[in-house]
matplotlib code that plots the C-alpha trace (Angstrom):
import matplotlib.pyplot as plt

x = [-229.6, -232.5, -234.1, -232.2, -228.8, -229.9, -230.6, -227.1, -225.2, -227.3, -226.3, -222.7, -222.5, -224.2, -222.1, -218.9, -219.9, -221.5, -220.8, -223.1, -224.4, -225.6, -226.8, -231.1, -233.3, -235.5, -231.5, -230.7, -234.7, -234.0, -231.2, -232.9, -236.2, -238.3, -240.1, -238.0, -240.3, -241.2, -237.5, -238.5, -240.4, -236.7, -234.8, -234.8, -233.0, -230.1, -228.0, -229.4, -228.0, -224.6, -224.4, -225.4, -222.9, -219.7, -220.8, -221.0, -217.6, -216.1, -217.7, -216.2, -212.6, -212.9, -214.0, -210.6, -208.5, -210.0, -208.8]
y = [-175.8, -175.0, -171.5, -169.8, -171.2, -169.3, -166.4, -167.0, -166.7, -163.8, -162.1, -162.8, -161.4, -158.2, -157.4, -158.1, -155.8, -153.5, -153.8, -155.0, -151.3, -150.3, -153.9, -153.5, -157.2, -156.2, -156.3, -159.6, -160.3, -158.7, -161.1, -164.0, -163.4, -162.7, -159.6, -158.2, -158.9, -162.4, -162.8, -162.9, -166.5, -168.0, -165.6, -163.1, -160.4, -159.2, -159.4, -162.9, -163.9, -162.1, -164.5, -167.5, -167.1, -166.3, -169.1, -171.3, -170.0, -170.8, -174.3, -175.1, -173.8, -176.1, -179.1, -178.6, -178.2, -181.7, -183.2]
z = [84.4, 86.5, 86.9, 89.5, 88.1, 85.3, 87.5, 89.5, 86.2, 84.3, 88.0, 88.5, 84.3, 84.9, 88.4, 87.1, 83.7, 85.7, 89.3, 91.8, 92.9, 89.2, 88.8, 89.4, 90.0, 86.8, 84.9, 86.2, 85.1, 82.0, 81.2, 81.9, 80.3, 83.0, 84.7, 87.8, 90.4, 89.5, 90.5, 93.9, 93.5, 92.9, 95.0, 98.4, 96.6, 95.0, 98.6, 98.2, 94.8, 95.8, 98.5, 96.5, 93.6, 96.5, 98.7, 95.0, 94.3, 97.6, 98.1, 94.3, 95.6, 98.3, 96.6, 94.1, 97.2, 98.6, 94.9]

ax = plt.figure().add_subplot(projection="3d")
ax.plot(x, y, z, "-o")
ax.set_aspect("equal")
plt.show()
C-alpha cells in the first residue's frame, strides 16, 4: 500500500467517524503518522482526497458491474 493509499484510507476513516467538515489535514496526518502539512507532498487538499476516495469507490462499482 503506497503512501497516499494510506492517506486515502486514514481519510475515508476519519470522515465517515467524524464527517468530512470536522475532519482537519493535520487529523488525516495524525492518523497516518505524518505532520499535516507534509500531506500536501502526496496530496492537493482535503477536497482532493474526498475526490480521490469517491472517484476510487465509483471506478470499483463499475469494474463489478463489468464482472
Amino acid at each position: 500500500m503506497s503512501r497516499t493509499d494510506d492517506i486515502r484510507a486514514a481519510a475515508l476513516e476519519l470522515f465517515t467517524g467524524r464527517g468530512y467538515a470536522s475532519t482537519t489535514m493535520a487529523d488525516i496526518g495524525a492518523a497516518v503518522g505524518i505532520r499535516g502539512p507534509s500531506l500536501y507532498k502526496h496530496v492537493a487538499s482535503k477536497q482532493d482526497v474526498l475526490a480521490q476516495i469517491m472517484t476510487g469507490t465509483m471506478q470499483a462499482l463499475l469494474d463489478l458491474h463489468h464482472e
